[in-house]
N, C-alpha and C positions, 0 to 999 in steps of 0.2 A: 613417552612414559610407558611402564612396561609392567604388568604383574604377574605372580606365578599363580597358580590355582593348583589344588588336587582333585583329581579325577577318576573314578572308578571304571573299570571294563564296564561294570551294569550301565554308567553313566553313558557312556560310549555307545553302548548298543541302544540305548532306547534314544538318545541324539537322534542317530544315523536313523530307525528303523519306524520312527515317529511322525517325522518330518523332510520333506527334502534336504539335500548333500549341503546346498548354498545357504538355505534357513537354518540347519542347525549350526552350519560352520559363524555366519552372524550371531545366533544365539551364545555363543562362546568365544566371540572375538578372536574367530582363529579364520585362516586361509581356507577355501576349501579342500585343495592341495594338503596340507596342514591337518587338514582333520582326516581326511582319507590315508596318509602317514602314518598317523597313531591308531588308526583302525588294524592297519594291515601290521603295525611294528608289535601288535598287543593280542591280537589273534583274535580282532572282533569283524564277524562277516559283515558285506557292506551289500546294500539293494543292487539288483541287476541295474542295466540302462531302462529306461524306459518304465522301472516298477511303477511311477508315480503317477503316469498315465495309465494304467491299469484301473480296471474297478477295485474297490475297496473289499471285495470278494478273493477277487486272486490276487491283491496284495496282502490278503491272510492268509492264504492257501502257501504262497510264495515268500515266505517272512521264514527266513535260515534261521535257526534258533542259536543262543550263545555256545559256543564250544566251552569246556571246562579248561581252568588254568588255574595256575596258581596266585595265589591273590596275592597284589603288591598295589604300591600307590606309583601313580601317574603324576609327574608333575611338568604342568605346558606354562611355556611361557607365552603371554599372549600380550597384543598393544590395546591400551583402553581408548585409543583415539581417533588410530588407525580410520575414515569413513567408512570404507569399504570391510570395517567388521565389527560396526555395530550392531547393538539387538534392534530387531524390529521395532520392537516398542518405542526405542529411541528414534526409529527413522520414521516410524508411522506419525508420531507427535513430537519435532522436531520444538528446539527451545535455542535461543542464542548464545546458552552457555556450552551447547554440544558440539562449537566450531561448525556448522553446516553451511551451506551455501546456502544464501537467500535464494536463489532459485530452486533447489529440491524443501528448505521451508512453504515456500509459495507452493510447489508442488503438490507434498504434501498436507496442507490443507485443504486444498482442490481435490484432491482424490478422496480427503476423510467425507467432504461434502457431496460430493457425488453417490447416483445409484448407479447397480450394474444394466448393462443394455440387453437387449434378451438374448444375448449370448454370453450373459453372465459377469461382462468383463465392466472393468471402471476405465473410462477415456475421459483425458480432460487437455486441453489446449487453450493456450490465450498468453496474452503478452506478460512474460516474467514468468511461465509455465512453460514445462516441461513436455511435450508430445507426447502419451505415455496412455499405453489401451492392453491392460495385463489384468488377468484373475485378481479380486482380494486376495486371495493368501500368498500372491505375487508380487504385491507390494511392495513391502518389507525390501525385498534384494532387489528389485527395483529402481528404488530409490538408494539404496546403498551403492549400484551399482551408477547410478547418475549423479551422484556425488563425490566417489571415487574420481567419476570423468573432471567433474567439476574441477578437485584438488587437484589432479594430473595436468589439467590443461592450466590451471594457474603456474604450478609450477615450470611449466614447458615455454611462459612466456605469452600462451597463448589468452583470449578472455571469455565471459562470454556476457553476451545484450541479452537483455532484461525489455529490452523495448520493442523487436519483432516477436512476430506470432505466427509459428509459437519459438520459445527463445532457440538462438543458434550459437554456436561457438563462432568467435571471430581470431581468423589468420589474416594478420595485416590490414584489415582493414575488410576481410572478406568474411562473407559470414558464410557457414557453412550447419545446415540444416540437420539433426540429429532428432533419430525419437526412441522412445523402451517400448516394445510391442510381446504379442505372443500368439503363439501359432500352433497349432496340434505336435510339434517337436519339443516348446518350451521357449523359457523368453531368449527374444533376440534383440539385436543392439543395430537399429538404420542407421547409416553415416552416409550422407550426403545427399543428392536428389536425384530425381530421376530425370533427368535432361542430361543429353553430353553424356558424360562420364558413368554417369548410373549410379548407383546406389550399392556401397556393400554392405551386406548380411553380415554380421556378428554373433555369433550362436556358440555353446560350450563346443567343445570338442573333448575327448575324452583324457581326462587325467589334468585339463586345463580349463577352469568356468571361466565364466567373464572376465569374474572379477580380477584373474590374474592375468589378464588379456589388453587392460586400460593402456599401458606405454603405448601398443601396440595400435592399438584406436585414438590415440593421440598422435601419432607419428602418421598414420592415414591420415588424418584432420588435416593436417599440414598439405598432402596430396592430394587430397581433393580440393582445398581451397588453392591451390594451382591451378589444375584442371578448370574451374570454376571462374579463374579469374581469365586464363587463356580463352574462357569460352565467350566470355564480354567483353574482353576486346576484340572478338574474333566479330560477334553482334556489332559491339559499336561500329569497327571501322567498315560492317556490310551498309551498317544503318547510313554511316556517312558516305559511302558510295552511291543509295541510292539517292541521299537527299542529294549531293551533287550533282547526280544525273538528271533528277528531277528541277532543279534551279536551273540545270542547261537548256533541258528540252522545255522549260516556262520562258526564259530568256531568249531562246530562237523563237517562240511563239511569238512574242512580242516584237522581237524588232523585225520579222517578218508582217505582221499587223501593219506595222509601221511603214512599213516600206510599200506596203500594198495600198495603203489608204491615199500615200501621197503620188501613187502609180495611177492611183482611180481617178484622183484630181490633175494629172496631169492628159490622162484618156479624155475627161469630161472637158477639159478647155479644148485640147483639139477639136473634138468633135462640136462643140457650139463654134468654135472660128470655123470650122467646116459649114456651119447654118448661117452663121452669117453673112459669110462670103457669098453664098448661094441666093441670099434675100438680098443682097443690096445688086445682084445681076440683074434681079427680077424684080427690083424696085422701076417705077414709070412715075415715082415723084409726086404722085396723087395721094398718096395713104397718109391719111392722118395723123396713125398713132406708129407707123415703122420707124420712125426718127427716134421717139422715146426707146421705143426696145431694145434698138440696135443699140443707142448711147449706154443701156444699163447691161445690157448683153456683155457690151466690151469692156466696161468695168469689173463685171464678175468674172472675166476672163484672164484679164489683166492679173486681177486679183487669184484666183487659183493659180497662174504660173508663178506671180511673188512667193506663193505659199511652198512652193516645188524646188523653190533655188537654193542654192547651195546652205547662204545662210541661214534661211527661217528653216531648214530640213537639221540644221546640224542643231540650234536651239532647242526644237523642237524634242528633237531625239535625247537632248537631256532633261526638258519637262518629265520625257515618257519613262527616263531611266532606261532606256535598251541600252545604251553604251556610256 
């Protein structure tokens, strides 16, 4: 759905000269591309790079004033529905008749609830939210521009969970971690993580903002949930190599155990049939109690080599599970 508006150069210049390139281009549901277009196509001056981070002293000092023309009407076609070129006002107090994603909804109520941290900014995080640590008056395109993603990546096939924290887009099954931040350049766009593959930066570049940047950051989504997935299988099959190793080197432990303890029983009969044989040389038939010893002696002897033969060893060794 699509409406035309008119527009005046005055209109134009106090947009651009009032408020950032991306906030006024939401404010009038137009591209930023689009609004920088009709500045240049109408002969209305636009802020250097960088005016907005200036003090509010030399963005007066530095404010181009309007050039004279001849007055005419402006008329822009623009889309009412478009995410990515709503008014802030719509994006700061989302409602469910403005097609939003429940995830920049929950966002954006998380952020109206929030104070700034004493570096001024609003962060907020949590399951069905948004990653998202920008200025108040940052907001606004923000959120427009993570709603954009939102629509983009629906359309692309791709989804996103509401159930990690903070939420992620999912490729195939892979989730892939995204946040809106801001840094002394202006706001940027995190896609992906910092393991592996790393993380790219998404920031304006000059004559193209974000907003017109989304296919672009959704066709990365797609490459890093690759990378992402190559890197867990890359984890799992190390993880199952160790565990492997480790069940072998538990498993030789064992039936070397095994084999040692029926080595010990076979040492310990030798060496009492070594005592015995030595006491019955040096029996003289007088001793009382060497009859009884010798009789249990040779029973516990008896009995350790039964335990040593072939069959109670091979039993055995399936009690123990070594083989």
């Amino acid at each position: 759905m699509s409406e035309h508006i008119e527009l005046s150069r005055d209109q134009l210049y106090a947009a651009v000269w009032t408020k950032p390139i991306a906030i006024a281009a939401a404010e009038l549901r137009l591209t930023s591309m689009r609004l920088k277009r009709l500045c240049r196509e109408y002969d209305v001056p636009l802020p250097s790079l960088g005016h907005w981070r200036k003090s509010s002293q030399r963005r007066e000092r530095d404010t181009v004033p309007l050039p004279p023309a001849k007055p005419g009407k402006i008329w822009v076609t623009r889309s009412a529905r478009h995410p990515a070129n709503r008014s802030p006002a719509a994006v700061t107090r989302p409602t469910d008749d403005q097609h939003q994603h429940e995830c920049t909804r929950r966002t954006a109520d998380a952020l109206e609830k929030s104070t700034p941290d004493r570096r001024g900014k609003l962060a907020v995080i949590g399951a069905g939210i948004a990653s998202v640590a920008v200025r108040p008056q940052n907001v606004p395109r923000a959120l427009a521009i993570l709603d954009a993603l939102f629509e983009a990546a629906d359309d692309a096939g791709l989804s996103v969970t509401t159930q990690s924290i903070p939420t992620a887009l999912v490729v195939a099954g892979v989730q892939v971690p995204f946040s809106a931040i801001e840094d002394q350049r202006g706001l940027l766009l995190l896609l992906g993580d910092d393991i592996g593959p790393g993380q790219r930066l998404w920031r304006d570049r000059s004559g193209e903002p974000l907003e017109e940047r989304i296919s672009d950051i959704v066709a990365a989504t797609r490459v890093h949930a690759q990378a992402i997935e190559a890197r867990e299988q890359r984890i799992a099959e190390r993880t199952s190599s160790r565990r492997a190793e480790e069940l072998e080197r538990a498993q030789f432990s064992k039936r070397l155990a095994f084999l040692t303890e029926h080595t010990d029983r076979l040492v310990e009969a030798e060496k009492l049939d070594r005592l015995l044989t030595h006491l019955r040389q040096t029996d003289d038939a007088s001793l009382p109690r060497l009859p009884a010893i010798l009789a249990w002696a040779d029973d516990y002897v008896a009995t350790l080599r039964q335990r040593c033969s072939a069959s109670e060893v091979d039993r055995e060794a399936g009690e123990w599970g070594a083989w």
